[in-house]
Short mmCIF file of the C-alpha atoms (twelve columns), coordinates in Angstrom:
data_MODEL
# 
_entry.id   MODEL 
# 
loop_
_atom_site.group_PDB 
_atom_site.id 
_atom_site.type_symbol 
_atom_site.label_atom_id 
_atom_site.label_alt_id 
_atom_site.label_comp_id 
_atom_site.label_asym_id 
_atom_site.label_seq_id 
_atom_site.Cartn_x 
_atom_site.Cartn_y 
_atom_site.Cartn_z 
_atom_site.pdbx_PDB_model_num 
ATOM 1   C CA . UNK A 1   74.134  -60.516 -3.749  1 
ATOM 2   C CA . UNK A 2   71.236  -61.767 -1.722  1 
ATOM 3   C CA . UNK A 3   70.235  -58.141 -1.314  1 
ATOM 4   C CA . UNK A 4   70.012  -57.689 -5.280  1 
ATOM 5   C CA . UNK A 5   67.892  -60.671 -5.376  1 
ATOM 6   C CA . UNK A 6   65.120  -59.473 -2.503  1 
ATOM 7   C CA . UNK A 7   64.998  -56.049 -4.675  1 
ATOM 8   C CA . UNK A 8   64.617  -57.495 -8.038  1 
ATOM 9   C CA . UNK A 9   61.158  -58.598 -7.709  1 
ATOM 10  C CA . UNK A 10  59.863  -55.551 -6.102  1 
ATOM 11  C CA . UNK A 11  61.560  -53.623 -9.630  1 
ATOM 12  C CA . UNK A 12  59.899  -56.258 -12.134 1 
ATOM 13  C CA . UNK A 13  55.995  -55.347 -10.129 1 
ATOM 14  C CA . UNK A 14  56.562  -51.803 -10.504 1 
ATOM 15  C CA . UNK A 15  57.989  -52.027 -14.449 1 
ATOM 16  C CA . UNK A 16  54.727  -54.000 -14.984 1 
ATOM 17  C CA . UNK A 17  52.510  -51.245 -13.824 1 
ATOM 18  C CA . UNK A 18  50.192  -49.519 -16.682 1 
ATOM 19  C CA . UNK A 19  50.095  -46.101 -17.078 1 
ATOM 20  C CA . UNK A 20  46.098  -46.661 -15.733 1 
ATOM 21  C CA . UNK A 21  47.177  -47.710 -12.519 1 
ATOM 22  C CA . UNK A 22  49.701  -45.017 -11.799 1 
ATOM 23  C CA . UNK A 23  47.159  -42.481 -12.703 1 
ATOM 24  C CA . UNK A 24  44.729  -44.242 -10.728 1 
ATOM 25  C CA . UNK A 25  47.152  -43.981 -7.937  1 
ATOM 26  C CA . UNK A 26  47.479  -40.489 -8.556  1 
ATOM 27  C CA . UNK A 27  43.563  -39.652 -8.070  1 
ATOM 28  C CA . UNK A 28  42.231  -36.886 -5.669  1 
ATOM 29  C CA . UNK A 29  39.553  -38.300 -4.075  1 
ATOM 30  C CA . UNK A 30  37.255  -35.830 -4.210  1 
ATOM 31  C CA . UNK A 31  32.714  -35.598 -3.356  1 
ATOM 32  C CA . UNK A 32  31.004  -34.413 -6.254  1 
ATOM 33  C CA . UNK A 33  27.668  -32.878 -6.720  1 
ATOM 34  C CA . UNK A 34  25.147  -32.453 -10.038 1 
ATOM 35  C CA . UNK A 35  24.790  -29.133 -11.043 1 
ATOM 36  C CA . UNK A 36  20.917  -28.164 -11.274 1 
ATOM 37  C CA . UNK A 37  18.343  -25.698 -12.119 1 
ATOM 38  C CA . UNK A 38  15.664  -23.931 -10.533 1 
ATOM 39  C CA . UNK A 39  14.244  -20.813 -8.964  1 
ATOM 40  C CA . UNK A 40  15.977  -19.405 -5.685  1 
ATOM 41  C CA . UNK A 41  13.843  -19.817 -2.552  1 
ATOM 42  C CA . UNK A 42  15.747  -17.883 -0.098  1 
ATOM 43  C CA . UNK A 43  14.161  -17.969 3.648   1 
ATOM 44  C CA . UNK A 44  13.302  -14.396 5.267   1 
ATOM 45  C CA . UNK A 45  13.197  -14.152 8.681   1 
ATOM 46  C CA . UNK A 46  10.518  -11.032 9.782   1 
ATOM 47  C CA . UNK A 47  8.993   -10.307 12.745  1 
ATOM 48  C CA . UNK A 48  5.231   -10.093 12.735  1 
ATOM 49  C CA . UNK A 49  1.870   -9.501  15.113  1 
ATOM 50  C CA . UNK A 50  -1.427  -11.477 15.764  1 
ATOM 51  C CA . UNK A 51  -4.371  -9.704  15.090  1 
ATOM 52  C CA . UNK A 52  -8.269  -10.229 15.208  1 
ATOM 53  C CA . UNK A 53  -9.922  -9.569  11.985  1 
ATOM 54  C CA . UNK A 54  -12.941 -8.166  13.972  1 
ATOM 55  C CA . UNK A 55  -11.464 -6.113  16.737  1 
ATOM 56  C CA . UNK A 56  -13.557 -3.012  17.310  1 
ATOM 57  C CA . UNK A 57  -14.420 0.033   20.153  1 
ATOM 58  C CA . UNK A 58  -17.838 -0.457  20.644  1 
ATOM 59  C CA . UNK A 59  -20.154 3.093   20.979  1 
ATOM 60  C CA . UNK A 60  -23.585 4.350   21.064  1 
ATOM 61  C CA . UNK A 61  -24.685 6.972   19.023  1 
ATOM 62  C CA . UNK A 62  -26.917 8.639   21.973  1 
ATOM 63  C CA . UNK A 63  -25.719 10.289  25.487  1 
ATOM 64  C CA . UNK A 64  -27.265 9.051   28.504  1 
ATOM 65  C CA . UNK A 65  -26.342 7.151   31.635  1 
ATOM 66  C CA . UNK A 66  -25.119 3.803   31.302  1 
ATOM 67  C CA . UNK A 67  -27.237 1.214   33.145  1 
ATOM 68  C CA . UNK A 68  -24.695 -1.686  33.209  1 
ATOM 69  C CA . UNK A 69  -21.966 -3.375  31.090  1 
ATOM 70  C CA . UNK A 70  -20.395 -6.506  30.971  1 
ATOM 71  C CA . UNK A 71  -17.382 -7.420  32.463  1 
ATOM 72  C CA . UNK A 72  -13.776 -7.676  30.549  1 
ATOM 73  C CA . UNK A 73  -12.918 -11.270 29.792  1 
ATOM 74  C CA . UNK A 74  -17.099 -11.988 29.071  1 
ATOM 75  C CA . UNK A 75  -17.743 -14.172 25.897  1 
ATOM 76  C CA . UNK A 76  -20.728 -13.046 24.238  1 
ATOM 77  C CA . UNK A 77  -22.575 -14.130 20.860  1 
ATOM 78  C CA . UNK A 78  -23.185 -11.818 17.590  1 
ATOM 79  C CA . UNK A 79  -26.693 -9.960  18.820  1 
ATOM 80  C CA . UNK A 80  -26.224 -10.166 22.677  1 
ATOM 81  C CA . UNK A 81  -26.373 -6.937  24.290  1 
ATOM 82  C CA . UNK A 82  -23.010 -5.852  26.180  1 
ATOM 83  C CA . UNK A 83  -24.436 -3.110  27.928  1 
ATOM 84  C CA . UNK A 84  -27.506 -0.079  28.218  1 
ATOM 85  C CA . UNK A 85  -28.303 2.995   28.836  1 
ATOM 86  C CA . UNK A 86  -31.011 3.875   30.992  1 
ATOM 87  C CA . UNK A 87  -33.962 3.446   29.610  1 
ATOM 88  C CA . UNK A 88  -36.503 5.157   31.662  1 
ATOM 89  C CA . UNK A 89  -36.242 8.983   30.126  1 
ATOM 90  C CA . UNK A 90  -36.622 6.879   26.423  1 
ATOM 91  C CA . UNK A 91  -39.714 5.091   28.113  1 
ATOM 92  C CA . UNK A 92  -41.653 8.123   29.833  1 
ATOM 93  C CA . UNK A 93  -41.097 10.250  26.571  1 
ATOM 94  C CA . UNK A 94  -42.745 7.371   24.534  1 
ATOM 95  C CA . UNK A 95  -45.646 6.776   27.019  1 
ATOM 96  C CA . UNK A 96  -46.272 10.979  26.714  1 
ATOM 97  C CA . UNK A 97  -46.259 10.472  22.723  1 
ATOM 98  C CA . UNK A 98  -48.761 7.482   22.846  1 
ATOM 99  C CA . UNK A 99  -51.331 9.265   25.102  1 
ATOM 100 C CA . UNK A 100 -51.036 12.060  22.735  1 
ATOM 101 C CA . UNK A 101 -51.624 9.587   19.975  1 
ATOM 102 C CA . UNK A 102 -54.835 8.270   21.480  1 
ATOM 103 C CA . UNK A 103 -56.311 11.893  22.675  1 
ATOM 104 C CA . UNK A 104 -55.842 12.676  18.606  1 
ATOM 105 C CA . UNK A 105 -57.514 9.410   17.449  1 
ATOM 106 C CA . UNK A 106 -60.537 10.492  20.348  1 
ATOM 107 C CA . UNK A 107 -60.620 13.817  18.677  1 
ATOM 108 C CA . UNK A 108 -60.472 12.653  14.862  1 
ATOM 109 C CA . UNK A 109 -63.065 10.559  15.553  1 
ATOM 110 C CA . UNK A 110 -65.402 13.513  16.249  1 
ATOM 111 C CA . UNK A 111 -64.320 15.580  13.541  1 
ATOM 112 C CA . UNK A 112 -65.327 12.756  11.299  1 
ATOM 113 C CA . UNK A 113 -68.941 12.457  12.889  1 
ATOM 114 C CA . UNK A 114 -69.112 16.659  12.445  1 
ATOM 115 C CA . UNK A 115 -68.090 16.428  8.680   1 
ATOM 116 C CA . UNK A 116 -70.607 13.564  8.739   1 
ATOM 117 C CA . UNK A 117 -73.288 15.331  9.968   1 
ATOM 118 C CA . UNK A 118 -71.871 18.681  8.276   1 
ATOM 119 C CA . UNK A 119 -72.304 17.168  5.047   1 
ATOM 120 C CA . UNK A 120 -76.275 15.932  5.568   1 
ATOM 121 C CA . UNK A 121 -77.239 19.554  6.595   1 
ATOM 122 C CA . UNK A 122 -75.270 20.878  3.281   1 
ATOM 123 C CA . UNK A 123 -77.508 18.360  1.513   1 
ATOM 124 C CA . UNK A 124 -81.019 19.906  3.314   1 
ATOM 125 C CA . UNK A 125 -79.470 23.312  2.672   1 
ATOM 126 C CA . UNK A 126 -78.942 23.907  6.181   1 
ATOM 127 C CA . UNK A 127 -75.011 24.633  6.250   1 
ATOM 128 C CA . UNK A 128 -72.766 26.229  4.250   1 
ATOM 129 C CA . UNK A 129 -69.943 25.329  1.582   1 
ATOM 130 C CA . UNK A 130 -67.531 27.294  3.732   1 
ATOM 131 C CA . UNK A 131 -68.903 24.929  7.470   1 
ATOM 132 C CA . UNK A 132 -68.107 22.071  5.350   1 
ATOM 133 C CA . UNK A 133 -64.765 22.984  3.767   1 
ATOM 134 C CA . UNK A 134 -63.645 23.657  7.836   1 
ATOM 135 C CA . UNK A 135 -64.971 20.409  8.739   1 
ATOM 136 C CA . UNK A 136 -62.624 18.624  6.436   1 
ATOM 137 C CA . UNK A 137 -60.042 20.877  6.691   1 
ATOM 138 C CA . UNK A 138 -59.707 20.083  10.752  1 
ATOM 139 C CA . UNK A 139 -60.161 16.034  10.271  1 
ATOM 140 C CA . UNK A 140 -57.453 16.450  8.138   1 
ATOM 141 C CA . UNK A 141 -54.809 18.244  10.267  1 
ATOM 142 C CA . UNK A 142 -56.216 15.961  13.074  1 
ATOM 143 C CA . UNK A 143 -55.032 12.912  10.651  1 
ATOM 144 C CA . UNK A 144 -51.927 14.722  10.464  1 
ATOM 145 C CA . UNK A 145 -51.091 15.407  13.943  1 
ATOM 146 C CA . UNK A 146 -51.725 11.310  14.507  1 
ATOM 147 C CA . UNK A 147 -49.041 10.466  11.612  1 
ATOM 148 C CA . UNK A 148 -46.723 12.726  13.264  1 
ATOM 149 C CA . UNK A 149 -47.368 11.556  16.806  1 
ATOM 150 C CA . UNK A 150 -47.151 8.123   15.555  1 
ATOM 151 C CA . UNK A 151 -43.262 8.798   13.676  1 
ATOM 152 C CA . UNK A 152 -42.104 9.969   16.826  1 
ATOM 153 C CA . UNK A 153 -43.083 7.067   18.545  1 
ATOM 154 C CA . UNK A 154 -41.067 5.002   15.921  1 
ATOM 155 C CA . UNK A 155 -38.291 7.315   16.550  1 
ATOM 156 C CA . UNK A 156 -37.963 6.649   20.072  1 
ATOM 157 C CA . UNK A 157 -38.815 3.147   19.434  1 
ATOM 158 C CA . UNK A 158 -35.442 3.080   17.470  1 
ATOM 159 C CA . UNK A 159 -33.504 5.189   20.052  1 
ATOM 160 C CA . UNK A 160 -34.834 3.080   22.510  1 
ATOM 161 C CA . UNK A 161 -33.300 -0.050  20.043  1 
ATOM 162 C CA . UNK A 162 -29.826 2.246   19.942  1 
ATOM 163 C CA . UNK A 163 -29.682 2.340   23.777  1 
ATOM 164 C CA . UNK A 164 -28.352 -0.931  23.641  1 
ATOM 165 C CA . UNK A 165 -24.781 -1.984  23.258  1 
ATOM 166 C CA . UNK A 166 -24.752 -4.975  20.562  1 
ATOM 167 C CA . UNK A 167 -22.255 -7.364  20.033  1 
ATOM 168 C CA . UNK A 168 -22.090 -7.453  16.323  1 
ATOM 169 C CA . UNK A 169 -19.721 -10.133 16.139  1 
ATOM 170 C CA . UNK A 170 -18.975 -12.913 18.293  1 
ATOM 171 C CA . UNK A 171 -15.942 -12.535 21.016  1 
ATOM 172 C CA . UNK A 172 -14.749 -11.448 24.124  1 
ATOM 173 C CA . UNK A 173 -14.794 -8.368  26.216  1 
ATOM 174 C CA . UNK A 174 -10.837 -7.370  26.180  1 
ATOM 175 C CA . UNK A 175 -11.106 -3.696  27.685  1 
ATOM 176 C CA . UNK A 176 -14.535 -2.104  29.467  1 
ATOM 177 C CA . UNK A 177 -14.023 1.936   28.720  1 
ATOM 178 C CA . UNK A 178 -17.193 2.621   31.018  1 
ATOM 179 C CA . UNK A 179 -18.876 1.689   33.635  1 
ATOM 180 C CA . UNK A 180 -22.693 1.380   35.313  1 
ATOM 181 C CA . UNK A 181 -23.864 5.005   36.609  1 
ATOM 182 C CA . UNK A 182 -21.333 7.056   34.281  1 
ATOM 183 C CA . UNK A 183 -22.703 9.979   31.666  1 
ATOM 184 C CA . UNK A 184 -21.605 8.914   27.701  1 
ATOM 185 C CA . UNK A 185 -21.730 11.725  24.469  1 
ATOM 186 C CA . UNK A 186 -22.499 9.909   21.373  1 
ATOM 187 C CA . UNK A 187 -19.101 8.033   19.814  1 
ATOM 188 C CA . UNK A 188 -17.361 7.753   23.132  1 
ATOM 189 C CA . UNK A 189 -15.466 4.132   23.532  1 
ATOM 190 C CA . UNK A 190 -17.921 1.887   26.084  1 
ATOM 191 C CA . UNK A 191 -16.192 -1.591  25.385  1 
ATOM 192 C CA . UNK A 192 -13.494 -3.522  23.145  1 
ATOM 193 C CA . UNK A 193 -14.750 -6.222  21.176  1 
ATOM 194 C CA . UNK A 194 -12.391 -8.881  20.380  1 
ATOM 195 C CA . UNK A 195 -13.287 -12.133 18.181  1 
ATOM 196 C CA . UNK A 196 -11.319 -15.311 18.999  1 
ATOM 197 C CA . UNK A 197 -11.866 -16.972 16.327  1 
ATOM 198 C CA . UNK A 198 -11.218 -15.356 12.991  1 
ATOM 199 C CA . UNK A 199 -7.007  -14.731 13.779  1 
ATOM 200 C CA . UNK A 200 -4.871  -12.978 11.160  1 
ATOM 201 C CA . UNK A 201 -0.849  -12.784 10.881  1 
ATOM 202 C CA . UNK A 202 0.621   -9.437  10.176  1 
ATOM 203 C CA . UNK A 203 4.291   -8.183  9.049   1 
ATOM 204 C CA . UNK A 204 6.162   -6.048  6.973   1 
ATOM 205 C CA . UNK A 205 8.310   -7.000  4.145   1 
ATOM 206 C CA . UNK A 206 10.505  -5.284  2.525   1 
ATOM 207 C CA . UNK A 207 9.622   -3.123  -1.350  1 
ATOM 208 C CA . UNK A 208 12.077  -4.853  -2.932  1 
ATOM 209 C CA . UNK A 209 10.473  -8.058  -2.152  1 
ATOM 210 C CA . UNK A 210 7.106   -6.977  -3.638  1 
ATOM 211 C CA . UNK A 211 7.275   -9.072  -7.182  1 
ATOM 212 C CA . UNK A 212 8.352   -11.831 -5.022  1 
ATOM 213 C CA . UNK A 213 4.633   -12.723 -3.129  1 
ATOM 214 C CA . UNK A 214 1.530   -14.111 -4.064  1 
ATOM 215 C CA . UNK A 215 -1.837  -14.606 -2.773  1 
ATOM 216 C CA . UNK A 216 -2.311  -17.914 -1.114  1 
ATOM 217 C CA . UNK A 217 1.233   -18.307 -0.495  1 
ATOM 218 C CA . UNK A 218 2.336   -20.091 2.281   1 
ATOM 219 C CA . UNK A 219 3.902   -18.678 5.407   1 
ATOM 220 C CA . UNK A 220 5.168   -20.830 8.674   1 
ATOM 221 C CA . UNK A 221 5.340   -18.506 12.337  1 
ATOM 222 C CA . UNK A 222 5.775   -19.590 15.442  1 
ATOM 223 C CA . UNK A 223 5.605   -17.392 18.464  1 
ATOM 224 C CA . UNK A 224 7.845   -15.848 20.452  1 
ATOM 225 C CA . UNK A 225 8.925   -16.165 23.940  1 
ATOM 226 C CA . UNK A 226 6.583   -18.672 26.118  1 
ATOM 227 C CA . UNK A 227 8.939   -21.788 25.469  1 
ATOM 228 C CA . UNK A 228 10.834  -23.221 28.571  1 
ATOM 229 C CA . UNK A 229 14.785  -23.282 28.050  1 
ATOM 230 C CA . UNK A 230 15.842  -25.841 25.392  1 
ATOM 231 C CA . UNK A 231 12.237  -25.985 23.909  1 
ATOM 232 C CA . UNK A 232 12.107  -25.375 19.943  1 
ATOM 233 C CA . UNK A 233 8.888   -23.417 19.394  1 
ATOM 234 C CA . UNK A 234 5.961   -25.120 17.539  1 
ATOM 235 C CA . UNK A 235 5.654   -23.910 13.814  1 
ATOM 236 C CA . UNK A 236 2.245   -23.001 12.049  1 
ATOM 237 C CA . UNK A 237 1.425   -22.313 9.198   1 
ATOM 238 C CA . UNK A 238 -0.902  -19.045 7.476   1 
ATOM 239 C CA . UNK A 239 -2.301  -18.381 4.205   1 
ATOM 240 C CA . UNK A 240 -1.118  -14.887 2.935   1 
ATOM 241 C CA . UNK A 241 -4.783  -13.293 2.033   1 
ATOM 242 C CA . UNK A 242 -3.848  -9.825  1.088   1 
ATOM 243 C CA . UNK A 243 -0.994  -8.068  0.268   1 
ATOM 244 C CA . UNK A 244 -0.894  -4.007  0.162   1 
ATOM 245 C CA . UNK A 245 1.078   -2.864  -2.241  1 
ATOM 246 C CA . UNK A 246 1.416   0.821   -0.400  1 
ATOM 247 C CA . UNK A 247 5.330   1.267   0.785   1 
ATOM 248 C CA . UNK A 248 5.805   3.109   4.204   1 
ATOM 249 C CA . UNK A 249 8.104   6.307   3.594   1 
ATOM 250 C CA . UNK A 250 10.542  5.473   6.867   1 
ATOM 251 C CA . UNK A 251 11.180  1.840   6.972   1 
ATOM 252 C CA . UNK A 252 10.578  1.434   3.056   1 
ATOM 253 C CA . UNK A 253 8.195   -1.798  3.755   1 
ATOM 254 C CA . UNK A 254 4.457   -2.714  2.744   1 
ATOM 255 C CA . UNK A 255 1.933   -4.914  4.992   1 
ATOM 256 C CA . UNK A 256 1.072   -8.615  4.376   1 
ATOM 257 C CA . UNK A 257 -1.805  -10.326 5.817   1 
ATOM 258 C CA . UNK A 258 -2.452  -13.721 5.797   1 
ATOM 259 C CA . UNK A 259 -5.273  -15.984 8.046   1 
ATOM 260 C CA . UNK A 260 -4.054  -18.459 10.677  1 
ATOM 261 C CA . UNK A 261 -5.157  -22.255 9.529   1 
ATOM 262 C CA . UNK A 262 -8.251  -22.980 11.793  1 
ATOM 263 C CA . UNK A 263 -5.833  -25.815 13.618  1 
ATOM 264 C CA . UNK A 264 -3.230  -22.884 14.530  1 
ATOM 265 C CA . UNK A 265 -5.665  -20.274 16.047  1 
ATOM 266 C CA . UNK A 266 -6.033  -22.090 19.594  1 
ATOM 267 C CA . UNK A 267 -1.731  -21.640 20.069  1 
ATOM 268 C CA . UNK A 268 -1.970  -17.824 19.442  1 
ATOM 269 C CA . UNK A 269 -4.012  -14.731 20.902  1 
ATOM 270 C CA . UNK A 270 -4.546  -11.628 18.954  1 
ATOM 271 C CA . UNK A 271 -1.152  -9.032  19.834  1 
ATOM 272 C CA . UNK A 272 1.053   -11.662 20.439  1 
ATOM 273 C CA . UNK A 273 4.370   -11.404 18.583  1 
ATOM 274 C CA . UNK A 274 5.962   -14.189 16.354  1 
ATOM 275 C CA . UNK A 275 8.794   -15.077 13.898  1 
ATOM 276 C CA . UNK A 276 7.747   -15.392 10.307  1 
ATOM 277 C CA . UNK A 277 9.775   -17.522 8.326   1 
ATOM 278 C CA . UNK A 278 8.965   -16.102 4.615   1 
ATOM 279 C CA . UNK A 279 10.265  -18.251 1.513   1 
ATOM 280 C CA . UNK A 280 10.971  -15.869 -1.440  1 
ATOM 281 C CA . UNK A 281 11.123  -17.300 -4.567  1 
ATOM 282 C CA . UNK A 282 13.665  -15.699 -7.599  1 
ATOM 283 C CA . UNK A 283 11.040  -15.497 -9.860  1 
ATOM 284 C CA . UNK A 284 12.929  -17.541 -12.670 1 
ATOM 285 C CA . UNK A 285 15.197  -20.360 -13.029 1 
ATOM 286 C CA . UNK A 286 18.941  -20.234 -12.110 1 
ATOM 287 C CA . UNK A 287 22.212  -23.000 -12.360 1 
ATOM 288 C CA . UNK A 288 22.661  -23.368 -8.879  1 
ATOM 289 C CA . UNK A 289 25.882  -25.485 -7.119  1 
ATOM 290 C CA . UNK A 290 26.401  -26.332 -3.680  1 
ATOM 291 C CA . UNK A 291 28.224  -23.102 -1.804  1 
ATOM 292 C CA . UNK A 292 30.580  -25.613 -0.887  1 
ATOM 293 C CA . UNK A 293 31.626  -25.958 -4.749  1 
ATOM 294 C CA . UNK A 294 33.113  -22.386 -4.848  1 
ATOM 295 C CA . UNK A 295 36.714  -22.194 -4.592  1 
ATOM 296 C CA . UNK A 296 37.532  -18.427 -3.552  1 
ATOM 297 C CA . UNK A 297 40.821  -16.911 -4.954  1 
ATOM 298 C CA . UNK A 298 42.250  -13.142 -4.721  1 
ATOM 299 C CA . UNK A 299 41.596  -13.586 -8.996  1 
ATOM 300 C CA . UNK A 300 37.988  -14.221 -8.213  1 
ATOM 301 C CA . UNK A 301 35.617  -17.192 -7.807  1 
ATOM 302 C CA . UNK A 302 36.095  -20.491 -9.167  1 
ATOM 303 C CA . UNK A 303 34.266  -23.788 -9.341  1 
ATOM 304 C CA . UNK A 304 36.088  -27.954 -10.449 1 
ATOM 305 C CA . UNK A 305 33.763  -29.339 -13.056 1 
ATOM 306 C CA . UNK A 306 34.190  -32.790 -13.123 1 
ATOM 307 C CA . UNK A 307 34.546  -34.665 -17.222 1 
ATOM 308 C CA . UNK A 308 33.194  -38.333 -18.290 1 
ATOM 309 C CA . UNK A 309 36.738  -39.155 -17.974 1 
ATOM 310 C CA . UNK A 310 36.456  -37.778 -14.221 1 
ATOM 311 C CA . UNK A 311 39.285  -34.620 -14.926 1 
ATOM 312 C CA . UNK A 312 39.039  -31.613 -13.103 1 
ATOM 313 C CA . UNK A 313 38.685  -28.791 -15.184 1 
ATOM 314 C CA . UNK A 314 38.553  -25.195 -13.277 1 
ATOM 315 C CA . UNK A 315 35.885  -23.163 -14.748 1 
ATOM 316 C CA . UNK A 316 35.733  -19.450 -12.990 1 
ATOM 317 C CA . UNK A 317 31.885  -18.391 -12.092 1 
ATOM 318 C CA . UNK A 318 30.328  -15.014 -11.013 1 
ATOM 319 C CA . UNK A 319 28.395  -15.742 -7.793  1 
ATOM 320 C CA . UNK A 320 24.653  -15.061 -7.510  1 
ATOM 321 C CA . UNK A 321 22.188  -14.512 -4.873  1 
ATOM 322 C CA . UNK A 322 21.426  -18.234 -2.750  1 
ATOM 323 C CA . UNK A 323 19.661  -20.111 -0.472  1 
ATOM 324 C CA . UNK A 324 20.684  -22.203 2.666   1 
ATOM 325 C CA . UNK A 325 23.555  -24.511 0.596   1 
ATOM 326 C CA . UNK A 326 22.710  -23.644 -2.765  1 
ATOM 327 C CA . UNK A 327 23.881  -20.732 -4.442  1 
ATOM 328 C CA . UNK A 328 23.513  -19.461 -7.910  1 
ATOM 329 C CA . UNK A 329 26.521  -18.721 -10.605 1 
ATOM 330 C CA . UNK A 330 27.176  -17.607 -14.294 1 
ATOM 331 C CA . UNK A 331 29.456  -19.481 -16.297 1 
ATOM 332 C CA . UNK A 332 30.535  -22.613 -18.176 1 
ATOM 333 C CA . UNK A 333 28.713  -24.684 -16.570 1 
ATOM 334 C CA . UNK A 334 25.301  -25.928 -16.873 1 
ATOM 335 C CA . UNK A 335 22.396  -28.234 -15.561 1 
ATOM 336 C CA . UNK A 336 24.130  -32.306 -15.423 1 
ATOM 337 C CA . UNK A 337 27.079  -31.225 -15.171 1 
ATOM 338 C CA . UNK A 338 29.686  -32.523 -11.713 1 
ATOM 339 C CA . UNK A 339 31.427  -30.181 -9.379  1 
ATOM 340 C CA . UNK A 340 33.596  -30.869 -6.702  1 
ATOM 341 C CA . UNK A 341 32.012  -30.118 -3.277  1 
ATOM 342 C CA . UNK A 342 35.164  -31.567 -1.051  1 
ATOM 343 C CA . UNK A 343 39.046  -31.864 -1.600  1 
ATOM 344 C CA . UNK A 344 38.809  -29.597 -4.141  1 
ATOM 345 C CA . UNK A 345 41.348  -27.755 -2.261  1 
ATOM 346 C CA . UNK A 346 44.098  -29.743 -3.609  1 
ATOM 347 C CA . UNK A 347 42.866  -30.269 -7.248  1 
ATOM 348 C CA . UNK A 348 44.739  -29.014 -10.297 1 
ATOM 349 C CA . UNK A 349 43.724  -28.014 -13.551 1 
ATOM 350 C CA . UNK A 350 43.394  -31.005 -15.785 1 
ATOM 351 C CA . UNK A 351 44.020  -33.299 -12.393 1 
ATOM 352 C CA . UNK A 352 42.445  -37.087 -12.480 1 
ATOM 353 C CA . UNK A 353 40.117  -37.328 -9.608  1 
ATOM 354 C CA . UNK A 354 38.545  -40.371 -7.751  1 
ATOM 355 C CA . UNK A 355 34.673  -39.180 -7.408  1 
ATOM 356 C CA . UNK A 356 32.294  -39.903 -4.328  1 
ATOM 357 C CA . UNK A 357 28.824  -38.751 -5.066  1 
ATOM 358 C CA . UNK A 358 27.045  -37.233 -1.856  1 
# 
């Protein structure tokens, strides 16, 4: 009897119960998530190359032998001469030209004092037409040979200018080809010329991936190697400047180039390798859930949207391309709407759920 009394009001507490609360004690607990909308930026991990915008094999368009030229690892300024030929064949051959020059102005200067006086005998009848017409007829070749002399002059005044090895950009002196005292032909390499400061990132992205890119998109690198164990590398960032749409026929990829920010250029050197984190964009806007959201079955993929009235409704979706926890799918869902993101392993059709937003 006393045991019918203990139980009796644990029986009236659960009679009183609503059907609210039961259901309420019934709830999944599940995290939800809002469905949204936007363009797929998917992360592309390439590997890419340093390089100097001005990087060049320095020649001279004459043979000769070289004089000097400056060291590898040298910094020299736009105009400064990195090396020479020697000059002193260039400067005997010019000193020959000029004393032929002045012997012809000596001897012009005569012929014009003979046509001079030529010309008063003509006028006493003393000399001929034909005396005359020689008279001029020798200044002017004289005149001649003195324009001629005076062009080759010029001519080894600009060979003597093309002797010279100039810089015609500002760097360094990465590789010396020749040496002092060694015999150069016209277009044979003397010196590499490498400027520091205009830097350039390089890599190759796949065709499919060509609609994707834009000028003056953004691209972080960071280099490779260099780091001591545990380090994370340093990102930078680099403007993409040109892209050339022109597909390589074996690896099926086209060249981007973009400039290092000014900030970024003293952490690289020109050939150094890096990791190039490229974001691709879809090019249009997608429904996009958490990957967490899809609920994989042997029937296909499925997805619990969550209802005002918080039931689960299971809503099957065809899986899209993604990015890093987003990925986007076709079906009845759309942009506002709630999906389950966690315990939606136990959730039924039609199931009352008790929602945590993340």
């Amino acid at each position: 009897m006393n045991a019918i009394r203990q139980l009796f009001p644990m029986l009236l507490a659960a009679a009183c119960l609503t059907p609210a609360a039961l259901a309420q004690d019934d709830a999944v607990p599940v995290r939800v998530e809002q469905v949204r909308e936007q363009q797929v930026e998917r992360s592309l991990p390439l590997t890419g190359r340093v390089h100097s915008r001005h990087d060049a094999s320095l020649s001279l368009t004459l043979s000769g032998e070289l004089e000097w030229v400056l060291e590898p690892g040298t910094l020299v300024d736009k105009g400064e001469v990195i090396g020479q030929l020697d000059q002193q064949p260039f400067l005997l051959r010019k000193a020959e030209l000029s004393h032929l020059a002045q012997r012809e102005e000596v001897n012009g200067a005569y012929l014009d004092k003979e046509l001079a006086r030529l010309m008063r005998l003509k006028a006493d009848n003393n000399a001929s037409e034909r005396l005359v017409d020689e008279g001029e007829s020798q200044r002017d070749i004289s005149r001649l040979e003195l324009r001629s002399l005076q062009a080759r002059i010029a001519q080894l005044d600009d060979e003597l200018r093309r002797s010279r090895l100039v810089a015609p950009f500002s760097g360094v002196i990465a590789t010396r080809h020749k040496r002092g005292g060694e015999y150069v032909n016209p277009g044979e390499p003397i010196a590499r010329l490498v400027d520091l400061e205009q830097l350039e990132l390089r890599f190759q992205v796949p065709v499919s991936y060509l609609g994707r890119l834009w000028v003056r998109q953004k691209v972080a690198f960071a280099a490779q190697g260099g780091q001591l164990l545990g380090d994370t590398p340093t990102t930078h960032q680099s403007t993409v400047r040109t892209i050339i749409p022109a597909a390589d026929s074996n690896s099926q990829t086209f060249e981007v180039r973009a400039d290092i920010a000014k900030s970024d250029r003293k952490a690289v050197i020109a050939g150094q390798l890096v990791n190039v984190s490229l974001q691709i964009a879809s090019g249009r806007a997608t429904v996009q859930i958490p990957r967490d959201a899809i609920l994989l079955r042997s029937e296909g993929s499925f997805v619990f949207r969550i209802d005002a009235e918080d039931k689960a409704h299971r809503v099957p979706v065809e899986v899209g391309e993604g990015s890093t926890d987003w990925v986007s799918v076709k079906g009845a869902i759309r942009q506002g709407d709630w999906v389950a993101v966690r315990g939606l392993e136990r959730l039924q059709d039609g199931q009352t759920v008790l929602r945590r937003e993340s």
